[in-house]
C-alpha positions as CSV (number, residue, x, y, z in Angstrom):
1,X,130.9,111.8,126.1
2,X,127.5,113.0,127.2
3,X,126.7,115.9,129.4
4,X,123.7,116.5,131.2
5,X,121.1,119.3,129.5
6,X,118.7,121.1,132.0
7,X,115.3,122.6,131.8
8,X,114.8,125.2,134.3
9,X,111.3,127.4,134.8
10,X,110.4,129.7,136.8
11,X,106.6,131.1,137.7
12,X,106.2,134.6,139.1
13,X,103.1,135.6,141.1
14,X,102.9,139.0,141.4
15,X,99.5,139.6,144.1
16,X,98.3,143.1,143.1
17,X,95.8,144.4,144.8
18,X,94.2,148.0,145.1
19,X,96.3,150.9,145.2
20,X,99.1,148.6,145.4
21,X,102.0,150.4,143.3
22,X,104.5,147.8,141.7
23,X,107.8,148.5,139.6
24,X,107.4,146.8,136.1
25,X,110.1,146.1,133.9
26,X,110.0,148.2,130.7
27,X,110.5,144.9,129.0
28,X,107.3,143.6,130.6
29,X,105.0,146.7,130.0
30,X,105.6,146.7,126.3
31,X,104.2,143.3,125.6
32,X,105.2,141.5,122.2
33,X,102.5,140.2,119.9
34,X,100.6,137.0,120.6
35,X,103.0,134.1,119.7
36,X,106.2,135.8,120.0
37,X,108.6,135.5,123.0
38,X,109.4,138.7,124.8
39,X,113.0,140.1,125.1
40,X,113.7,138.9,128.5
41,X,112.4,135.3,127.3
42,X,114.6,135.6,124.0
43,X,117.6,136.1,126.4
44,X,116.7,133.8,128.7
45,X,116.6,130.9,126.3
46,X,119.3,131.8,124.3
47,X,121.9,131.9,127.2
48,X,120.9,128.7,128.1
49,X,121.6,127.7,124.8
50,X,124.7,128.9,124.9
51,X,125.8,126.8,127.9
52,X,124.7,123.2,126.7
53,X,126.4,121.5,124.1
54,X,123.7,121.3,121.7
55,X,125.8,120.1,118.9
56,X,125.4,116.5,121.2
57,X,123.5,114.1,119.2
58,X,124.4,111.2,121.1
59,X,121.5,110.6,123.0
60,X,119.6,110.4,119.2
61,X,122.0,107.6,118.0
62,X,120.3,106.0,121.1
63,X,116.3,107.2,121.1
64,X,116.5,106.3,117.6
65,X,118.5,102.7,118.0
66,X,116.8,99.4,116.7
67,X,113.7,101.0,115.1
68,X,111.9,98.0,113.8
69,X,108.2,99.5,112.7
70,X,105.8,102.3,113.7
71,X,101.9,102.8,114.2
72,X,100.5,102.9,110.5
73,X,97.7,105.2,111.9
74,X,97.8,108.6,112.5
75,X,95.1,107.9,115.6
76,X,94.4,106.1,118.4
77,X,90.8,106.1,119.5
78,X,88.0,104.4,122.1
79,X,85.5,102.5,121.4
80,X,83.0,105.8,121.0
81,X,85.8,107.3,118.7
82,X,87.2,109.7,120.6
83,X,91.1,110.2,120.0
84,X,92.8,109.4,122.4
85,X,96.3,110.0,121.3
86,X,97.4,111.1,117.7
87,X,101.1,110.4,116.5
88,X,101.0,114.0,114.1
89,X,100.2,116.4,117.5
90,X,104.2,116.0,117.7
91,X,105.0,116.9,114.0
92,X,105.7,120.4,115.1
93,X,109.0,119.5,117.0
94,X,111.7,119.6,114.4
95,X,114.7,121.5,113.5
96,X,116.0,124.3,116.0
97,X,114.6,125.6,119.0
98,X,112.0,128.8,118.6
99,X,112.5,131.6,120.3
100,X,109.7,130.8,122.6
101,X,110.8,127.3,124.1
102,X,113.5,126.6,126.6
103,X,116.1,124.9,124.3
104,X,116.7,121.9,126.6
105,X,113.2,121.4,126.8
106,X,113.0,121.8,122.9
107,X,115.7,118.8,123.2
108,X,114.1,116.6,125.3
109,X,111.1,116.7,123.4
110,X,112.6,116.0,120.0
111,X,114.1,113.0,121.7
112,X,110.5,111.7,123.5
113,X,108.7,112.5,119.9
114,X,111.2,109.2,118.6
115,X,108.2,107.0,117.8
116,X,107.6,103.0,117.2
117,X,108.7,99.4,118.6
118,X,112.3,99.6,119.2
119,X,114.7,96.3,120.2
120,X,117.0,97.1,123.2
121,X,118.5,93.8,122.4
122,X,117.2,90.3,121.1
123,X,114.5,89.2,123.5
124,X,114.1,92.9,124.6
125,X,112.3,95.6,122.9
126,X,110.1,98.9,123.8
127,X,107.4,100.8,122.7
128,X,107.7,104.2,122.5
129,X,106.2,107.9,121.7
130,X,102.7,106.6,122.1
131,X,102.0,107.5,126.0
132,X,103.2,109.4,128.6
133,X,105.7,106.3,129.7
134,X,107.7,103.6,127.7
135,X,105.9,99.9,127.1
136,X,109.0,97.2,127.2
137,X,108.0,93.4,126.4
138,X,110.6,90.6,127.3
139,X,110.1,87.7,125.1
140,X,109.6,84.6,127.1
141,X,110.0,81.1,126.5
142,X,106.1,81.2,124.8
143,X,105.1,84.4,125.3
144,X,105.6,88.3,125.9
145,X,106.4,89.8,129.7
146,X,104.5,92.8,129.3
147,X,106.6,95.7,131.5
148,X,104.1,98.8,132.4
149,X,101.4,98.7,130.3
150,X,101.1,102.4,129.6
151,X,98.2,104.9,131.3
152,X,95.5,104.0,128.8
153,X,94.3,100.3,127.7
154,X,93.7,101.9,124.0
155,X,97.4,102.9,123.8
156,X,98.5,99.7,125.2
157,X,96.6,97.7,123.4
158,X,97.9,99.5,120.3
159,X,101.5,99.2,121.1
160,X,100.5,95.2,121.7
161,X,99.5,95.2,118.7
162,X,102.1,96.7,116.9
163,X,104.8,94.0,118.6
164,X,102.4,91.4,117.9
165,X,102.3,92.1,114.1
166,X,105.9,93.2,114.0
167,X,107.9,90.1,115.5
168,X,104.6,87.3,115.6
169,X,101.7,86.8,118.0
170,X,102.3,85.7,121.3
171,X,100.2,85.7,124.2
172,X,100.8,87.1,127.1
173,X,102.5,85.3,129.9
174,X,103.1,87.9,132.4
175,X,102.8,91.8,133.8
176,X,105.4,93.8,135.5
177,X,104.3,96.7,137.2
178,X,107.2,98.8,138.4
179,X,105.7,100.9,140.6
180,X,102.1,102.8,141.4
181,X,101.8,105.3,139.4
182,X,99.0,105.2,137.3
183,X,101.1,105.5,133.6
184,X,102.7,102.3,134.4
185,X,99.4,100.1,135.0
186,X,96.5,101.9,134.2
187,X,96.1,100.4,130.6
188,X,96.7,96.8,131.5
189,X,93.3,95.6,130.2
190,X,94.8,96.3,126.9
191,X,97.0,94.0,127.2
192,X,95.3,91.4,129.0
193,X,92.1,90.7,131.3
194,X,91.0,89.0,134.6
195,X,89.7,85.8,133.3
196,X,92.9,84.8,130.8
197,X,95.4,85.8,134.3
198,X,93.0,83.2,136.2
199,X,92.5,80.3,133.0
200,X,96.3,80.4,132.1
201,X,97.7,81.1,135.8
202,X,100.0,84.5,134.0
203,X,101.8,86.0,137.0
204,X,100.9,90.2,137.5
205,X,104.0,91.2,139.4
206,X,104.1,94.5,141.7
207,X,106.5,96.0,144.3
208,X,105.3,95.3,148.0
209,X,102.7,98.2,148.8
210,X,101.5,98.8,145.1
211,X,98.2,98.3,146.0
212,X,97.3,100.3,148.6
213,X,99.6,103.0,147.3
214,X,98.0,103.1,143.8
215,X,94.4,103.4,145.5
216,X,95.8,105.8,147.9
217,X,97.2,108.1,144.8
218,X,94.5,107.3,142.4
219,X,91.3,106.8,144.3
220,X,91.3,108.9,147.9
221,X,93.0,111.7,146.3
222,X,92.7,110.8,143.0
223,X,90.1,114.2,142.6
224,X,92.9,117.0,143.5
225,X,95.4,115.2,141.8
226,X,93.7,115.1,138.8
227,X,93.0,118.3,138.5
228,X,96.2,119.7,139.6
229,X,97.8,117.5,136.6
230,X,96.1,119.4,134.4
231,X,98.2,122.5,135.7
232,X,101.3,120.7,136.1
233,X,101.7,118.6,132.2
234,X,99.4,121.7,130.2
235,X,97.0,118.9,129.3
236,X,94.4,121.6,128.4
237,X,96.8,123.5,126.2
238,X,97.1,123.0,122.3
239,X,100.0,121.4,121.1
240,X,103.0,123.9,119.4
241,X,106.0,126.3,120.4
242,X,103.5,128.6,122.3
243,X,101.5,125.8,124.3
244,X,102.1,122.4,125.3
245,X,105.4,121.3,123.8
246,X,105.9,118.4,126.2
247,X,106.2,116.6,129.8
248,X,109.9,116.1,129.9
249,X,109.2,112.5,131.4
250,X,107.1,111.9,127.8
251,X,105.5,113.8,125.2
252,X,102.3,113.6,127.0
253,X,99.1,112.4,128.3
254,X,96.7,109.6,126.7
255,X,93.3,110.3,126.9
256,X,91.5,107.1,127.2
257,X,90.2,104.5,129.5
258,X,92.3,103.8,132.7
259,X,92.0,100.8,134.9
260,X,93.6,98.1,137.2
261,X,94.1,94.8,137.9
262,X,95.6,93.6,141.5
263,X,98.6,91.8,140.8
264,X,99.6,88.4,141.8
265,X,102.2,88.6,144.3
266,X,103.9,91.9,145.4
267,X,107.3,91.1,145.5
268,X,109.7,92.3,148.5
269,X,113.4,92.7,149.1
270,X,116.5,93.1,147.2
271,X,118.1,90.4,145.1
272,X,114.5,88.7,145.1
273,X,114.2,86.0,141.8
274,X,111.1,84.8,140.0
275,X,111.4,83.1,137.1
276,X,108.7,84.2,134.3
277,X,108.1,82.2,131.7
278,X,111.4,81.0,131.3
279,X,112.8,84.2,131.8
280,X,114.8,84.9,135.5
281,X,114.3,88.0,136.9
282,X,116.2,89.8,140.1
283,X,113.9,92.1,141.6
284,X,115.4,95.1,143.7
285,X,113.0,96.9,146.2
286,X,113.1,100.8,145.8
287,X,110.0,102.1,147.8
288,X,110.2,105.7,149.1
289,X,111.8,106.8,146.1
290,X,110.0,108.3,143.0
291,X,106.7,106.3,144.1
292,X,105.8,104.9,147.3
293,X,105.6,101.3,146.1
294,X,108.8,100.8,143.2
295,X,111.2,98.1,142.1
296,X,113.8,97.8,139.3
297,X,114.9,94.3,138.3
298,X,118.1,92.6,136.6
299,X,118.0,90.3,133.9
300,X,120.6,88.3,134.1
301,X,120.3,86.3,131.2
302,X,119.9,89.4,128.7
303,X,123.1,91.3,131.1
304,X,120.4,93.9,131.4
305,X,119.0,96.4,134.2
306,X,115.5,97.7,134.1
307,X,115.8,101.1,136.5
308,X,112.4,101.6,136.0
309,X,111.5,105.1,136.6
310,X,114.2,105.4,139.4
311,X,117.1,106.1,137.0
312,X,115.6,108.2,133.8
313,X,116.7,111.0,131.4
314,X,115.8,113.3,133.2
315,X,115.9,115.0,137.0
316,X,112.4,114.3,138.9
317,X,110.6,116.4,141.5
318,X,111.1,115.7,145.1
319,X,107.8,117.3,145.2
320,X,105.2,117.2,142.6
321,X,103.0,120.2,141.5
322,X,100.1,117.5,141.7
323,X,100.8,116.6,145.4
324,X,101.9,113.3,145.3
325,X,103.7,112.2,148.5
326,X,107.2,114.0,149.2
327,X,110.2,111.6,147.8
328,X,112.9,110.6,150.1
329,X,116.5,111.7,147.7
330,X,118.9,110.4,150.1
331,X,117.5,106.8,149.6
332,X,116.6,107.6,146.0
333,X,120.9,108.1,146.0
334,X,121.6,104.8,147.7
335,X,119.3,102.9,145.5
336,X,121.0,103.9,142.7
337,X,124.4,103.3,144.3
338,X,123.1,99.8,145.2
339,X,122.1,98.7,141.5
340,X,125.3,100.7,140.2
341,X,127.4,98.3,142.5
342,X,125.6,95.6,141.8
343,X,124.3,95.4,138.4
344,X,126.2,98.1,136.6
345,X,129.6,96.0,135.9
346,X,127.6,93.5,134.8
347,X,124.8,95.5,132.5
348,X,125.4,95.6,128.8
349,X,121.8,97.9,128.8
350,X,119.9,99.9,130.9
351,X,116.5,100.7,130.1
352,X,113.8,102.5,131.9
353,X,110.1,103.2,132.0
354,X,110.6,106.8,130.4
355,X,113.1,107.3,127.8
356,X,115.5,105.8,125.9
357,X,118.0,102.6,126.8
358,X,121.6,103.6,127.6
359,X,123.9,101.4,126.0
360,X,127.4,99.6,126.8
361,X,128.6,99.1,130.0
362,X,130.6,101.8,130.9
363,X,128.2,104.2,129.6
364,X,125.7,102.7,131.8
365,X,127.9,102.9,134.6
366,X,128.6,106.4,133.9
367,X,124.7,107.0,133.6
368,X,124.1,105.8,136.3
369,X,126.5,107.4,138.8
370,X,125.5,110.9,137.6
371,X,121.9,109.9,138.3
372,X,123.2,109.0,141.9
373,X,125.2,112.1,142.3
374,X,122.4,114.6,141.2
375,X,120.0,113.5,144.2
376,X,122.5,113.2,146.4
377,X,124.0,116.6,146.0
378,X,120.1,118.3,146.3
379,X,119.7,116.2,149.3
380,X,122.8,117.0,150.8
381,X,123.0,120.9,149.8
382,X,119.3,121.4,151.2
383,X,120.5,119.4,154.6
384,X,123.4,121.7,154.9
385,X,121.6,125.3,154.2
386,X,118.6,124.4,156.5
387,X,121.2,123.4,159.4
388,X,122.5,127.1,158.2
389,X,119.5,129.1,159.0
390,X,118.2,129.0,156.0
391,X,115.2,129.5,154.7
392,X,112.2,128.1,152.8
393,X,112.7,131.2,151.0
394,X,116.1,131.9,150.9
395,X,117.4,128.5,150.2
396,X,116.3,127.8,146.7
397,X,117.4,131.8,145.8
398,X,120.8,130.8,147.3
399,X,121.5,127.4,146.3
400,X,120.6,128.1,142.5
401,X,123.5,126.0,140.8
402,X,123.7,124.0,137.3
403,X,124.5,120.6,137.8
404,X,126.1,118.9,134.7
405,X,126.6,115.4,134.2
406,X,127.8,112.9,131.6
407,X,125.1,110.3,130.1
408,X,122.2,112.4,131.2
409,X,119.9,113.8,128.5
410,X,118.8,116.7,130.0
411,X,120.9,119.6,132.5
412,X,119.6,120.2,135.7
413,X,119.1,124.1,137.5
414,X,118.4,122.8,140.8
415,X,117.1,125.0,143.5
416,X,117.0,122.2,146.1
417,X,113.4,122.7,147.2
């Protein structure tokens, strides 16, 4: 059985100004040397330690599941040779967690740093470890579905490649994007262009609203949300156990050339079917939730779900550091409990756009109902201590509470803000 590990962080601003007096904890004022953690950090990370089952491994029989080849090349660069990702920047995640990194975070990031083409199942396999998000590729009748084409066109064009030389070239005969955030479209020229979607008629799926919501995100405030990602994933920092160890949703960033095409047809509703080359798919609307524009989708001939970023391994914001629009975790609870009715009996997989696949039905099942409950219960807890009196403040401080969960890679502190 799987529990549910947690990453929890905490940022204190202390605003000093002249003559201000302020009470500093010994362990504060004595500062450690320059790559070690101090006492109250050693503590700190230790005791969560001692509360997650760390002896788990799982979640690695699963990140590590159908391995089938990896990128021969340590780099992946532009056309002016600038890197934009490199496979070894990860090579310092092994073994235990340092004194200086949350342990669950340490985890995670072990588990994201799995690298290569994985098969979920015959006809469905994933890239994964060379962006920020997950590349899956349905095989069609002649052709590969491409699902998310990563953030940059280098990386996806890479992970293209690597399918195409793995299990035989095929072209592509159509392009899911599940929602509008730019790591699941914004290298789609790797994979494919305007002129082949026009000459061979390939179908560029999209929720309804994509398109205006990725040009809202990306283009108006595309500026401030830029740079306050840089804040939120530490895309300045160096890589190692005193700077950037990870994302949590990846292990980071791509640095390369980002783009767009419009898709085809926006598709609405729940229980929607299109049929891609040869393949059916059941589309299932899930706008308001993580993005403003989102849908998963059922395969029923594969008896798999695709939750896209909906249903991860992880616990999202309802508000992101970067500003993106507030997410609505009541409905993000009844879309889950409407795929988990519908689907998860019937679901020998689920697979995401982050991640690793969860495998066998009642696991699924199981993984999915924790991933109901968690936003439900911050929903609900926030609801009920607002109606209380509280406040902005005083609710987070008061509703501090570790959430644990079964199928769930990673154990949420929320503080229901």
């Amino acid at each position: 059985m799987r529990v549910l590990f947690g990453v929890a962080a905490a940022i204190l601003l202390v605003a000093c100004s002249p003559g201000t007096q302020t009470n500093i904890p010994e362990s504060m004022a004595k500062a450690p040397p320059k790559g070690e953690a101090t006492d109250t950090t050693r503590a700190a990370n230790a005791a969560v330690a001692d509360r997650l089952p760390l002896e788990d491994t799982s979640d690695f029989v699963d990140a590590t599941r159908g391995l089938l080849a990896q990128l021969k090349q340590d780099t992946i660069t532009d056309v002016d040779g600038n890197v934009v990702w490199q496979v070894s920047r990860r090579d310092f995640i092994d073994g235990d967690s340092p004194d200086t990194v949350n342990p669950s975070l340490w985890r995670q990031e072990r588990l994201n740093s799995e690298h290569g083409l994985f098969e979920v199942m015959d006809g469905i396999y994933q890239v994964r470890g060379y962006d920020l998000a997950v590349m899956s590729v349905i095989r069609g009748d002649t052709g590969w579905i491409i699902v998310d084409p990563l953030l940059s066109q280098e990386t996806a064009a890479a992970a293209l490649g690597l399918v195409n030389d793995t299990l035989g070239n095929r072209p592509v005969t159509g392009v899911i994007y599940t929602h509008s955030h730019g790591d699941h479209f914004g290298g789609v020229r790797g994979v494919i262009d305007e002129a082949d979607i026009e000459a061979r008629g390939v179908p560029v799926l999209a929720p309804v609203g994509f398109t205006e919501s990725a040009v809202a995100e990306n283009l108006l405030a595309g500026n401030y949300m830029s740079r306050r990602a840089v804040l939120m994933f530490g895309n300045t920092l160096p890589s190692g156990p005193t700077g950037q160890v990870g994302v949590g949703l990846g292990p980071a960033l791509s640095q390369g050339t980002i783009g767009l095409i419009a898709p085809t047809e926006e598709v609405p509703g729940r229980g929607t079917v299109r049929v891609v080359d040869g393949v059916t798919i059941e589309f299932v609307d899930a706008a308001g939730t993580e993005a403003p524009a989102e849908f998963m989708f059922y395969l029923p001939d594969f008896n798999a779900l695709c939750t896209a970023e909906v249903a991860t391994a992880t616990f999202h914001n309802a508000l992101t550091l970067r500003g993106a629009k507030v997410r609505d975790l009541l409905e993000w609870s009844r879309v889950i409990d409407y795929v988990l009715t519908e689907y998860g009996g019937r679901s020998d997989v689920v697979f995401a756009s982050h991640h690793w696949p969860t495998f066998g039905q009642e696991n699924v099942e199981t993984f999915l109902r924790g991933q109901r409950d968690i936003y439900r219960y911050t929903h609900d807890q926030t609801v009920r201590r607002a109606n209380r009196g509280e406040t902005q403040f005083e609710l987070p401080k008061n509703s501090l509470n570790l959430r644990c969960n079964q199928r769930i890679s990673i154990c949420v502190v929320t503080t229901a803000r």
